[in-house]
N, C-alpha and C positions, 0 to 999 in steps of 0.2 A: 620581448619587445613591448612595450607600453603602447597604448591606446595612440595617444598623443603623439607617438614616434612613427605609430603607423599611417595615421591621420596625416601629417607631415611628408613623411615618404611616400605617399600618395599624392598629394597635392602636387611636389615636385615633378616627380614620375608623369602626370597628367600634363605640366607643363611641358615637360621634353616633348612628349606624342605631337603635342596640338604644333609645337613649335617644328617640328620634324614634318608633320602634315601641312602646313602650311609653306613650307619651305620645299615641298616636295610639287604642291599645286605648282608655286608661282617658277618652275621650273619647267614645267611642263605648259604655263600661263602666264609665258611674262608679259608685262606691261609695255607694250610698244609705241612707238608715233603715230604710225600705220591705221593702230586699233583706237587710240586714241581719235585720232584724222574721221576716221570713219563714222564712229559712235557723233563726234561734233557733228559731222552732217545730216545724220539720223535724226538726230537731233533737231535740225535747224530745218530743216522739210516737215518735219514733225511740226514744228512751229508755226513754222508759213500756210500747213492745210487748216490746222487751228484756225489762225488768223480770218482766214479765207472763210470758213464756215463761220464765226463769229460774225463779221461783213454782211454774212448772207442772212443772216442772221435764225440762223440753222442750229441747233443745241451744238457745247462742244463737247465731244466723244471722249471716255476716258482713257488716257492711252493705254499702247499697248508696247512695251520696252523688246525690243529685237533682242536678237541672240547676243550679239556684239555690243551692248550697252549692257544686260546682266552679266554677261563673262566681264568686263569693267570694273561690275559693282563688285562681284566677289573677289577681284583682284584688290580690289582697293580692299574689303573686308579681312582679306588674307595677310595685306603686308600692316594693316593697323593690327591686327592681332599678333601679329612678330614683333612689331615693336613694344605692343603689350608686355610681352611677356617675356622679351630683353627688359624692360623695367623692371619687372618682378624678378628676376635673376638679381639684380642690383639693388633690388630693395630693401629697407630696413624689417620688412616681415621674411622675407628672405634668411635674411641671416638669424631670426627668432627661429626659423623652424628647422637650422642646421647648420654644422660647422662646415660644411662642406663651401668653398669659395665661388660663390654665382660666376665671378669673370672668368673662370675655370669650367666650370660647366659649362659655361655660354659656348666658351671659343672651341671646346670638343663637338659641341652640336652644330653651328657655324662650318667644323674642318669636316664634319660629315659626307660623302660621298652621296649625290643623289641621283643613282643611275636604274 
């Protein structure tokens, strides 16, 4: 096998994992209203003490993001990287680094079991 084949088949290989890992997270971390609800109000207390030391005119403190607003971010980080990386399934580099068909790989990683 050539450099360049290997190169390639690894690049792919990389993408299944990250996509299989991340799909494996937001299974075990889905995005709810709930968690959503919560973090908003975290949020918005968060804001109103600000405000209120600002007023007092008291330095404002830099914050400090709860458990339930970083479980959030990496929610969000997780399903922007799955989409990533259904793009590059579909991409025109994609199909440079192999004859193998992206919407065919995709939908076997997609029919995956995540137990």
């Amino acid at each position: 096998m050539e450099p360049y084949e290997k190169l390639a088949n690894a690049i792919i290989l990389q993408a299944a994992k990250d996509y299989r890992a991340c799909r494996k997270f937001l299974q075990q971390h889905p995005r709810t209203r709930e968690l959503e609800a919560v973090v908003a109000e975290q949020i918005a207390r968060r804001e109103r003490r600000q405000a209120k030391r600002k007023e007092k005119g008291l330095p404002v403190v830099k914050a400090k993001h709860s458990r339930e607003e970083l479980l959030l971010k990496r929610i969000g980080l997780a399903e922007r990287e799955i989409a990533g990386i259904e793009r590059f399934f579909r991409s025109k580099w994609y199909r440079q680094l192999t004859d193998a068909d992206g919407e065919t790989v995709l939908q076997k990683l997609q029919e995956e079991e995540w137990t």
